[in-house]
DRENKE-815009 format. One record per residue (C-alpha): x negated, y, z. Coordinates in steps of 0.001 Angstrom, whole numbers, plus 524288, in hexadecimal, padded with zeros to 5 digits. Layout:
// residues N
XYZ...
END
This chain:
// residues 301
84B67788DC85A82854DE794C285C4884A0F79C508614F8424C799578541184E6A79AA584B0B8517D7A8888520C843CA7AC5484ECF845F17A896841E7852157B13A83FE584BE47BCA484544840AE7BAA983CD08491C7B9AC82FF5850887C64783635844B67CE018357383FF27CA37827C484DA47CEF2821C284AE57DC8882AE683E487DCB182446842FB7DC538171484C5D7E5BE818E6844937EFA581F2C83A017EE13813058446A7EFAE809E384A5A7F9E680E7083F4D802128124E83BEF80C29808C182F1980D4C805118289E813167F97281C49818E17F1E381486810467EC30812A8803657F12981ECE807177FBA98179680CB68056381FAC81931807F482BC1817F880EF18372F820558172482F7B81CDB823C882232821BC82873818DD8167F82C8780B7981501830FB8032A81B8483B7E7F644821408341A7F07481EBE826737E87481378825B37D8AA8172F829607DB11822A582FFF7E13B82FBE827917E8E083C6D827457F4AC838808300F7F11E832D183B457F59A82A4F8459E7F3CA81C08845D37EF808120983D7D7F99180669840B6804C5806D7838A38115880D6683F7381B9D803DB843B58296C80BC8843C28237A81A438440F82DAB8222383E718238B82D3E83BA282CFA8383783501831CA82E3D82C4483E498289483256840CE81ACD83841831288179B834FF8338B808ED8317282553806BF82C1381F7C80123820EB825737F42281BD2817B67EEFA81E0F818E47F0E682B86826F07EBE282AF1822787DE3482435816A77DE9C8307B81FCE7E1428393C829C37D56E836CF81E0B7CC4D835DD81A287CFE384399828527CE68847FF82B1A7C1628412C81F1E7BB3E845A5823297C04B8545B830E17B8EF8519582AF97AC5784CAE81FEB7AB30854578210C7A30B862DF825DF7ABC086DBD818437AB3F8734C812477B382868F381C227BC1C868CD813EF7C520873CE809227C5C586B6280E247CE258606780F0B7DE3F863EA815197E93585A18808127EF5485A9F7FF337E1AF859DB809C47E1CC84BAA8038D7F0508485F7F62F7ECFD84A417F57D7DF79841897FB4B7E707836F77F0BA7F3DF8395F7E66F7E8588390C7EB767DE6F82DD17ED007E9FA824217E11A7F0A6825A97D6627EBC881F8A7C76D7E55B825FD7B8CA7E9228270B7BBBF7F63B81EA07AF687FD9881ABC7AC7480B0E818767B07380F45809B77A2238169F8093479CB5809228082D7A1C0803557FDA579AED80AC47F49F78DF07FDFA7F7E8797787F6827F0FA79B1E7FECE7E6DE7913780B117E34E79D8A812C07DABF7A7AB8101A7E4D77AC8B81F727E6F67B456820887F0487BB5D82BD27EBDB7BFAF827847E0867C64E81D4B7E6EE7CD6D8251A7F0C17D32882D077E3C57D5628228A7DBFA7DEE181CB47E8B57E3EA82B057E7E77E69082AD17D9B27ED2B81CE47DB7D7F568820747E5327FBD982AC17DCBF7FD4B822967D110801FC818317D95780E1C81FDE7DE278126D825DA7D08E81065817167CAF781BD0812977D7818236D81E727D2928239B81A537C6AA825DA80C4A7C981819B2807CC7C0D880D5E802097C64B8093A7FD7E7BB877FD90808217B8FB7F8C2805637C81C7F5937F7147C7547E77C7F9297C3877E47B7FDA07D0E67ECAC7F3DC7D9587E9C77E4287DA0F7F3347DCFF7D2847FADC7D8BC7DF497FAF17E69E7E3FC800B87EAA67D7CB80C567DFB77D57880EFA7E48B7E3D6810997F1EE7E2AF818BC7ED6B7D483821E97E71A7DECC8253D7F0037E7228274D7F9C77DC4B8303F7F01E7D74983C0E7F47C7E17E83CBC802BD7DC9083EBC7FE397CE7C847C97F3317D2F984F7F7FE367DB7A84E6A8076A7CF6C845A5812F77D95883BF181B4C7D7658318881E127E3DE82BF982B837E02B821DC82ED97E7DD81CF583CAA7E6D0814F7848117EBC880A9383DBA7EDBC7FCA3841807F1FD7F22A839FF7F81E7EBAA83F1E803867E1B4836CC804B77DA6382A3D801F57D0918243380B897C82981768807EB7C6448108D815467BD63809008115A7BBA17FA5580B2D7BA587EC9C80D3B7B7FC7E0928045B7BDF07D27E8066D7C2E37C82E7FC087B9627CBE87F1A97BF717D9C37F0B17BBC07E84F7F4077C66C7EFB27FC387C7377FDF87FFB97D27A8034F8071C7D81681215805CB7E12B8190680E1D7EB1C822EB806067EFA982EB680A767FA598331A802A28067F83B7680268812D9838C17FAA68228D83BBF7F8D5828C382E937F5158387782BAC7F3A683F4B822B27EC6A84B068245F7E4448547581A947DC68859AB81B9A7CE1286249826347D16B8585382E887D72F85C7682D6B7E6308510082DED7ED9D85312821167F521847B1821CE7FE6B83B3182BAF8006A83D4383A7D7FFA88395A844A97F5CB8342584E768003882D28846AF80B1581E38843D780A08818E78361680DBB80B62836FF813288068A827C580F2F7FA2882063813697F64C813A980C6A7EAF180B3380D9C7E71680611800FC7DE977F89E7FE517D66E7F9727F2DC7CFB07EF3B7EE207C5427E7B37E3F77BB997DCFA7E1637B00E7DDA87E9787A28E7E0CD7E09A7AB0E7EAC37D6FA7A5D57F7157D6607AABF803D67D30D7A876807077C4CA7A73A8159B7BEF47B3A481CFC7BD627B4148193C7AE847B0D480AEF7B0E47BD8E80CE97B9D77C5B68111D7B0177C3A1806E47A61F7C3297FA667A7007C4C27EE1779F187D0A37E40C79E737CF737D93A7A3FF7D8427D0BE79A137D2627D72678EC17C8297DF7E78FEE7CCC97EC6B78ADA7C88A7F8EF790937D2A87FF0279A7A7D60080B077A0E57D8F5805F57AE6E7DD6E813897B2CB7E7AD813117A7487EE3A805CD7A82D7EEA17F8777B0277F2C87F1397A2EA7E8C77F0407973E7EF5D7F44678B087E8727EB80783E57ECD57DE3C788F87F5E87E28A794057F0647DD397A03A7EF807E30B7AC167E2297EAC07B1AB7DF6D7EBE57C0417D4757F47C7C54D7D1147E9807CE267C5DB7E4967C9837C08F7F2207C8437C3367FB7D7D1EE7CB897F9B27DEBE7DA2E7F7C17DD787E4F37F9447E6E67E8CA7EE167EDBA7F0D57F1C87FB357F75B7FFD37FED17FCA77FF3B80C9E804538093C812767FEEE80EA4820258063A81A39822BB812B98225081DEA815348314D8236081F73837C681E38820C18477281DB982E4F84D4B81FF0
END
């Protein structure tokens, strides 16, 4: 019984480390993927940088204390508390680097297939258009968390991406900030290929990009980032829509009908139909964001 309540306290302990370490880290860019700390060993699929593909657990890089990701914080007190609370006899069964690779193999996705062949399910599929319409995104997606408005981005995310992206952009206008994030450039996109499962399409991207992010308060006191030092990023963005859609011609992209009322729309202009006000997704058109996950973080100084 005092073995079990110990357990418990230690358990409880952690949590409240937890939260404070993912409040207090600072992350930015959009989506909160930047931070003060390098992380990650490699892009995802194999790119410019190097090194590994697990994600780093405590590499400093040239970034300072190197605390991670807050994803990898979260995995890492799940692993920990289920070591605490499980029976002593499973305690030997659970390694730091068993941890690393359940995470490498839970996040990345099945059975992917070469991007060449999805063009048997869909003749006007063109690849390159996608890989500079993620480039495009990208950019508008960063000015939008500058600006702390989404509102122009939510035809191309799900509905759950977007109301989750809304929420973490929530904190800077609750704290009165600003994340600028500047000098951006993408250095590359890669489509790695594609799966389908649940009635849906998915393609997933690596992103290759370069940016200066800090964050400053009302005053103007730059509170966490810096002006002058270059992030080099790497993403790996899940794309995603229902199976048997095919891609239309670049006009037939553009416009589109509402789905409340039927009026012609410029999807590339708005997500809300001036007519009756509702609010138009790309999802049932064309592929729409539906996961970003950071993979890697390396900082120039």
């Amino acid at each position: 019984m005092k073995k079990n309540t110990f357990r418990l306290i230690i358990a409880l302990a952690l949590c409240v480390g937890l939260i404070f370490a993912m409040t207090s880290l600072s992350q930015a860019d959009f989506g909160n993927f930047a931070g003060d700390n390098d992380y990650g060993g490699g892009d995802w699929g194999g790119g410019d940088w190097g090194g590994n593909d697990d994600w780093d657990w405590g590499d400093s890089g040239s970034g300072g204390s190197g605390s991670g990701s807050p994803i990898m914080i979260i995995v890492v007190g799940i692993i920990i508390l289920i070591i605490i609370l499980s029976p002593n006899k499973r305690k030997n069964n659970v390694s730091h680097g068993t941890a690393a690779n359940a995470y490498n193999a839970a996040s990345q996705p099945k059975d992917l297939r070469p991007i060449s062949e999805y063009v048997k399910l869909d003749p006007n599929f063109d690849s390159a258009k996608l890989t500079e319409k993620i480039s495009n995104l990208y950019v508008q997606m960063q000015q939008c968390w500058q600006d702390k408005d989404i509102e122009s981005l939510r035809p191309y995310m799900t509905d759950a991406m977007f109301a989750q992206m809304d929420r973490q952009l929530d904190a800077l206008r609750r704290n009165e900030q600003t994340n600028y994030i500047e000098r951006i450039a993408v250095l590359g996109v890669s489509l790695d290929g594609f799966n389908q499962s649940d009635g849906n399409d998915h393609i997933y991207a690596t992103v290759n990009t370069r940016i200066v992010d800090y964050t400053v308060n009302k005053q103007g006191t730059v509170v966490s980032g810096s002006k002058n030092v270059e992030k080099f990023m790497t993403y790996r963005w899940h794309l995603v829509r229902p199976t048997g859609q095919t891609t239309a011609s670049a006009e037939g992209m553009r416009q589109i009908d509402c789905p409340n009322c039927g009026a012609p729309l410029n999807i590339n202009q708005s997500a809300r139909c001036p007519y009756c006000e509702s609010i138009v997704t790309l999802e049932d058109h064309d592929f729409v964001l539906t996961d970003i996950q950071g993979v890697s973080q390396r900082s120039s100084r």
